[in-house]
C-alpha positions as CSV (number, residue, x, y, z in Angstrom):
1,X,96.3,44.5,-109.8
2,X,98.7,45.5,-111.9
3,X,102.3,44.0,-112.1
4,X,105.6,45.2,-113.6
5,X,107.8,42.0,-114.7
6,X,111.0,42.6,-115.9
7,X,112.7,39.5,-117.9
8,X,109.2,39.2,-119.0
9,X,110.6,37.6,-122.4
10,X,112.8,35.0,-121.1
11,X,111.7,31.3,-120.3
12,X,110.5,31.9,-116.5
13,X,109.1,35.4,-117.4
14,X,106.9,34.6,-120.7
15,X,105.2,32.0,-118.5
16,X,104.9,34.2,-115.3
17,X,103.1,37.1,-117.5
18,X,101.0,34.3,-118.9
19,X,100.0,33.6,-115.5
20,X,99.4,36.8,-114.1
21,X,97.2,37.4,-117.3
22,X,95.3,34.2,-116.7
23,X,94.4,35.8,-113.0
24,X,93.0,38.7,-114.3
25,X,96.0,41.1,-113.7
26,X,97.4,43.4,-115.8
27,X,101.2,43.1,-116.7
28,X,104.2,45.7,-117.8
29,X,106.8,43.8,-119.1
30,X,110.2,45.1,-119.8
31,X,112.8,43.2,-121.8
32,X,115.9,43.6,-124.0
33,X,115.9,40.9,-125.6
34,X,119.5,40.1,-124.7
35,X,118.7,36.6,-124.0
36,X,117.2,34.9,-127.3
37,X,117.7,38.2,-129.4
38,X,114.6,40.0,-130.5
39,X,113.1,37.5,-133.2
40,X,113.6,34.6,-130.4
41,X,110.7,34.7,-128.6
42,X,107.1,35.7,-129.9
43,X,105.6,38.7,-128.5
44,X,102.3,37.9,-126.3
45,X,99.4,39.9,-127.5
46,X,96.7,40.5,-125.0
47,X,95.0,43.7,-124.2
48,X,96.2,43.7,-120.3
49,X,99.6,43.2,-121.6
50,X,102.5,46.4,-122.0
51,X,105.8,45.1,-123.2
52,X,108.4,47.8,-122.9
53,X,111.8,47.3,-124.8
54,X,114.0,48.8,-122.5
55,X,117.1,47.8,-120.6
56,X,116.8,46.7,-116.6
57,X,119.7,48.4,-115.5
58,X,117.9,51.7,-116.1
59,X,116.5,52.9,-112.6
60,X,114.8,56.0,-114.4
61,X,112.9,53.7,-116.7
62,X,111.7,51.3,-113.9
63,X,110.7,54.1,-112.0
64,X,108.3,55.7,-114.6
65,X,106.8,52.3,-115.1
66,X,106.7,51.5,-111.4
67,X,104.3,54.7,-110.3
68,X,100.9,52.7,-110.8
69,X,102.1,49.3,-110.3
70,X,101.0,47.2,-107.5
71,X,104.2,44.3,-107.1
72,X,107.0,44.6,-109.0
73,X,108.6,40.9,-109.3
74,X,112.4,41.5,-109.9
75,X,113.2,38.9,-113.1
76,X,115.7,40.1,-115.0
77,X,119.2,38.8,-115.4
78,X,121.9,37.4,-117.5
79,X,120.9,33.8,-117.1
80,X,122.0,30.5,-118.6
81,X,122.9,26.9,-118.4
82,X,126.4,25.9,-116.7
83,X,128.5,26.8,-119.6
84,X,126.8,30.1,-119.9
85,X,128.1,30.5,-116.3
86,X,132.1,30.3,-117.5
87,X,131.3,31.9,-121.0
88,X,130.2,35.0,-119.1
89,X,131.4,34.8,-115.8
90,X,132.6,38.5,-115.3
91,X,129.5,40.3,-117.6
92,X,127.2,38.0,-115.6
93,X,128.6,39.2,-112.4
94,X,128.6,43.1,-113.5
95,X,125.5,43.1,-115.6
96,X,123.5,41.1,-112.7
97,X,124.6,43.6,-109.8
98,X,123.3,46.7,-111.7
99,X,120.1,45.1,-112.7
100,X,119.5,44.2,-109.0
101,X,120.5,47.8,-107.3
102,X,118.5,49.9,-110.5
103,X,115.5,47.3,-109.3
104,X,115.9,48.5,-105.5
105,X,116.6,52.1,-106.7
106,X,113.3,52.7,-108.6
107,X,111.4,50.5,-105.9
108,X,112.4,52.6,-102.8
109,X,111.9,55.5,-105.3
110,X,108.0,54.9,-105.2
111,X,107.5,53.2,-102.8
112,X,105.4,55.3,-99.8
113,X,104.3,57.2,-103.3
114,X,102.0,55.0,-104.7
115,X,100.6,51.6,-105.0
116,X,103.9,50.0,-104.8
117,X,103.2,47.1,-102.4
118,X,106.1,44.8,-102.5
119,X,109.1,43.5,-104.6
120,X,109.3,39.8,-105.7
121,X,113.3,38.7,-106.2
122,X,113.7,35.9,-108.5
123,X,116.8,34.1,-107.2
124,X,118.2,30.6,-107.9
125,X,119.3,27.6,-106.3
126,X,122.7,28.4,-106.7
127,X,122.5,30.1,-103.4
128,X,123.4,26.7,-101.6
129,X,125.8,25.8,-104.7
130,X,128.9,25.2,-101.4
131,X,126.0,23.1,-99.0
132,X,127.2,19.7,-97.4
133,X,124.1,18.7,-96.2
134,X,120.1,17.9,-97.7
135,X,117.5,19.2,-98.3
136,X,118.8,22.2,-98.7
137,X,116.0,24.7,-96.4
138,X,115.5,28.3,-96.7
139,X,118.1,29.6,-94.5
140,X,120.9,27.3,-95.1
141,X,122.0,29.9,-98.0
142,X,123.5,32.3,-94.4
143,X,125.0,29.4,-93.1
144,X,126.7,27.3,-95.9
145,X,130.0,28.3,-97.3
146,X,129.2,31.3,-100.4
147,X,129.2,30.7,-104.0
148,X,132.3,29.4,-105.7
149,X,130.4,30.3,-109.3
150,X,130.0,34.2,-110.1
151,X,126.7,33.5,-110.8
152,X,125.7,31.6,-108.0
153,X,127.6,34.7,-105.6
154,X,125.4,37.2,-107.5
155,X,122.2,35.4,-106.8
156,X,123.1,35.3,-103.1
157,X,124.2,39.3,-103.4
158,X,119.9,39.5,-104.7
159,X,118.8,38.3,-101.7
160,X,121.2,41.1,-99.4
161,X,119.8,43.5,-101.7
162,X,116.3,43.0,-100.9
163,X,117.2,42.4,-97.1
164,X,119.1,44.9,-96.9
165,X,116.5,47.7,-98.9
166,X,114.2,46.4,-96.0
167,X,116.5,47.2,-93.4
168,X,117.4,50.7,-94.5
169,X,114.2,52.1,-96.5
170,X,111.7,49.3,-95.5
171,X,110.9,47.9,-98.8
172,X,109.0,44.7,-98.5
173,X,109.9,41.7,-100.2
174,X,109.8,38.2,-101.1
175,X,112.4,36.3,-102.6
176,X,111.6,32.8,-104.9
177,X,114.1,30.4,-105.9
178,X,113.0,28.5,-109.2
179,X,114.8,25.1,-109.5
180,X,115.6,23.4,-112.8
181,X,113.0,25.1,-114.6
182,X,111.8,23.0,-118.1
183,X,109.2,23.9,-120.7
184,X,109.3,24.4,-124.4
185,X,110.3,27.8,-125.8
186,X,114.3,27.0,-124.7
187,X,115.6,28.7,-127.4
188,X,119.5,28.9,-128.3
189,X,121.2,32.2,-126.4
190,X,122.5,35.0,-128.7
191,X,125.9,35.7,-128.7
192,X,126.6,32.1,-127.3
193,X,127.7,30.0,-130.0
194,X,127.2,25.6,-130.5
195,X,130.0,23.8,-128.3
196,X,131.3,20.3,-129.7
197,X,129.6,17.4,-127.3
198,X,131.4,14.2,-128.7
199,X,130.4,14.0,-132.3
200,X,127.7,17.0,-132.7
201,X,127.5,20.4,-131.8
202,X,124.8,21.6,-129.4
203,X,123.4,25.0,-127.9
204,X,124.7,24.2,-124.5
205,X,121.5,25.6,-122.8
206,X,120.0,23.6,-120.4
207,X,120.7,19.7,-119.4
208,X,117.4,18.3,-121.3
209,X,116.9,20.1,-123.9
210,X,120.8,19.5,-124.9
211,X,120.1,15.9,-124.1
212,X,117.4,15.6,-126.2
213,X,119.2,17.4,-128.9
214,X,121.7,14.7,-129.2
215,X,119.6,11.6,-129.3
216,X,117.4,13.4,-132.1
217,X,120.6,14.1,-133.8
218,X,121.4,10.4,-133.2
219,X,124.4,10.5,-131.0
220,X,125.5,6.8,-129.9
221,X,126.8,6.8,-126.8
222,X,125.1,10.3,-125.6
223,X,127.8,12.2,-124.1
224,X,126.9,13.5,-120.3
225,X,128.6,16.3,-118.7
226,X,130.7,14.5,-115.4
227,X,129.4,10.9,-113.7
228,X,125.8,11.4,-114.3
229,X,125.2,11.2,-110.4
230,X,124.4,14.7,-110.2
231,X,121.3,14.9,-108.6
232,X,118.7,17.5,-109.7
233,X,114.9,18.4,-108.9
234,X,113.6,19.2,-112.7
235,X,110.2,21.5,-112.3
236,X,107.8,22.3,-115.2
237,X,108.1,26.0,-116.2
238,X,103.9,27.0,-115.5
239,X,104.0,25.0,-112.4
240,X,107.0,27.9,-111.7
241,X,105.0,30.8,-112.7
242,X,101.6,29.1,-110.5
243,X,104.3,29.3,-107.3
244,X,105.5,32.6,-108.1
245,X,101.9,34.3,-108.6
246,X,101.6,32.3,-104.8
247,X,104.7,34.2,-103.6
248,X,103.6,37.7,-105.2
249,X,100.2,38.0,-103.7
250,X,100.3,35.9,-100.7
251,X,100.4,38.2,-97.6
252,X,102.4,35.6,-95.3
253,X,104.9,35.8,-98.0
254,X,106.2,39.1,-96.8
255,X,109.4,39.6,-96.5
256,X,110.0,35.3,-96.7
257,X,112.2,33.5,-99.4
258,X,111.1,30.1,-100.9
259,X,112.2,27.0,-102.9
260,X,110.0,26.1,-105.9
261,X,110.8,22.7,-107.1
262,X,109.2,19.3,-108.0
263,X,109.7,17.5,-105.2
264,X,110.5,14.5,-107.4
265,X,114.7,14.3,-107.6
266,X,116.6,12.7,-110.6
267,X,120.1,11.7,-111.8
268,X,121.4,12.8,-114.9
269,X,122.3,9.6,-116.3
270,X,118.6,8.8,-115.0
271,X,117.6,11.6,-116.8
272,X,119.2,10.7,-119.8
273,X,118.1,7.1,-119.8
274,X,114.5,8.8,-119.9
275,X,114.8,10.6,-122.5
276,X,116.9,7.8,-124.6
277,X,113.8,5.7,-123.7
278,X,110.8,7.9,-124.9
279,X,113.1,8.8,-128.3
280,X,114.1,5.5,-129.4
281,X,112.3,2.8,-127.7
282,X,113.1,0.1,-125.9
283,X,114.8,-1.8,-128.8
284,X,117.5,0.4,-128.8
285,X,119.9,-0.8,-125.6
286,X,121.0,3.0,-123.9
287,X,124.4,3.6,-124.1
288,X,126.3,6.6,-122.5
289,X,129.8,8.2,-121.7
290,X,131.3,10.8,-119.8
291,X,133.1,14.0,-120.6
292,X,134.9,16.5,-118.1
293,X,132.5,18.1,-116.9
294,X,132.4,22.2,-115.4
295,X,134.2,23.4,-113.0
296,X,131.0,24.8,-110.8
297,X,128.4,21.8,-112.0
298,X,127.0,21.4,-108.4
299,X,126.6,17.6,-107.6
300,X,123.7,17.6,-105.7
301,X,120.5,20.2,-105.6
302,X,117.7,18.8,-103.7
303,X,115.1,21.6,-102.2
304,X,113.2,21.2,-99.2
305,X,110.0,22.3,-100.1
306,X,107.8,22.4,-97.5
307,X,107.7,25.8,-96.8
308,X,106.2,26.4,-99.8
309,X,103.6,24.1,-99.5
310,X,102.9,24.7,-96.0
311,X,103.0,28.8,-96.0
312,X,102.1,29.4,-100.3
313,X,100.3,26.4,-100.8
314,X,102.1,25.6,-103.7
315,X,103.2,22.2,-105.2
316,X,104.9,21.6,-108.6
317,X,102.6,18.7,-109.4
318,X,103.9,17.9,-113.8
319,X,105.9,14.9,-113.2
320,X,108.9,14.6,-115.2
321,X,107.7,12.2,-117.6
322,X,104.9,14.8,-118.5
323,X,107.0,17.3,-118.8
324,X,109.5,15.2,-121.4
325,X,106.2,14.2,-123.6
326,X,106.2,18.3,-124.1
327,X,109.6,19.2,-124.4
328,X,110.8,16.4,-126.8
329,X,108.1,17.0,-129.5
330,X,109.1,21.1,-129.5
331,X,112.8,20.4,-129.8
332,X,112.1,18.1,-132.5
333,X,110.4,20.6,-134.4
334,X,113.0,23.2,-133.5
335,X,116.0,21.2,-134.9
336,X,113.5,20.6,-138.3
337,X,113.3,24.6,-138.4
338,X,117.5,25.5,-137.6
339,X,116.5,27.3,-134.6
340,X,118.6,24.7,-132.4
């Protein structure tokens, strides 16, 4: 089949295509390198692979390359970690909401006219950011109080867009929520510059690999964003991509949504004490503090993910100490080259 992917160059997308290529699809990716600018992220070469640089919000361009595709999975978006949220809380908002309607627009354009089988919305977690009660279950996003973060409202605003193209044009869907997603290739977001964290400056892009950052730039105590209670459900980026390929071409998919997480939950001083561990041995006693942390860093995200182990047959099965021994060696070598 073939697949259009757009955000096919950022962290969940690069591994997604490399998925899709691995089955034996074929894959249009389209990307503006917005993200990690254009030098950021190396360009997959594979004869089943098209990557387009083009921008999301145009409806006009999707629809041209949506005419012979088969799925379309919705990826695109101004995405980041928590300080990225308050950095670009407004452009996130707007940019977001006209990449999601130009991906309904072009969809409901062909689909009826072609191949067009189904869109795939890539949503996030942040859906239940307001929840009082876990696991969070697919669902509880309807019932919970919304979003206090623009971003987290904007993801929820996704998933009424592709409810709501069902409703009016019957466009089928399904909607994925990746949780905590870690591999290498994290690189530092353009037009986001290093924050000060204690003694260092970092690229304030995710929770590990800025962890890891400081304790190979030998910060002593490692400074944590809040208590360190936060609890989080940290999932290896290709076990991602396997449970969105699941969610793409699964028929009881159709018009479902989905958690994808490791079902394996962590602290962040946990977390930290991990990655302390692995970096410096256990000669070297751990030692921590705590700075204010975000105004929207969620204290708790656990998933229930049964329903996608029960209905996709997916599980995210790379523990989190497997997925450290990756990340740690490729952020080593980073730093050694300046790109973090």
């Amino acid at each position: 089949m073939k697949v259009l992917v757009t955000g096919s160059s950022g962290l969940i997308g690069s591994y997604l295509v490399r998925e899709l290529l691995t089955r034996g699809h074929s894959v249009v990716g389209v990307d503006n390198f917005s993200k990690y600018g254009p030098a950021g992220r190396r360009i997959l070469d594979h004869p089943q692979y098209q990557l387009v640089h083009g921008d999301a919000r145009d409806a006009d361009l999707l629809t041209d390359l949506l005419v012979d595709c088969d799925h379309f999975v919705a990826g695109a978006a101004m995405t980041g970690g928590i300080s990225y949220f308050h950095t670009f809380a407004y452009d996130l908002l707007a940019t977001n909401e006209r990449i999601t309607a130009a991906a309904c627009d072009a969809a409901i354009r062909v689909h009826g006219n072609g191949p067009l089988q189904k869109v795939t919305y890539l949503s996030s977690p942040m859906v239940y950011e307001n929840t009082a009660s876990w696991p969070s279950k697919e669902g509880d996003e309807r019932h919970v109080p919304p979003p206090s973060s623009s971003y987290g409202f904007q993801k929820l605003a996704v998933e009424y867009f592709a409810r709501a193209a069902w409703d009016q044009y019957n466009l089928p869907y399904t909607i994925v929520r990746p949780f905590n997603c870690v591999d290498v290739g994290e690189e530092r977001t353009a037009g986001q510059g290093e924050e000060r964290s204690g003694d260092i400056k970092v690229s304030m892009s995710h929770v590990v690999p800025d962890l890891v950052q400081k304790v190979l730039k030998g910060q002593d105590p490692v400074h944590i964003l809040g208590s360190g209670t936060q609890v989080r459900h940290f999932t290896y980026g290709r076990d991602l991509a396997r449970g969105i390929c699941e969610a793409v071409f699964q028929p009881a998919a159709l018009n479902e949504d989905f958690n994808l997480a490791n079902a394996e939950s962590t602290t962040i001083l946990a977390l930290a004490e991990r990655i302390w561990l692995k970096i410096k041995g256990e000669d070297v006693p751990f030692r921590c503090t705590t700075d204010t942390p975000f105004e929207h860093d969620v204290q708790r995200r656990s998933p229930d993910v049964a329903k996608a182990r029960d209905v996709l047959g997916f599980e995210a099965t790379t523990p989190l100490d497997e997925i450290l021994d990756k990340v740690i060696p490729w952020v080593r070598q980073a730093i050694t080259d300046g790109r973090l």
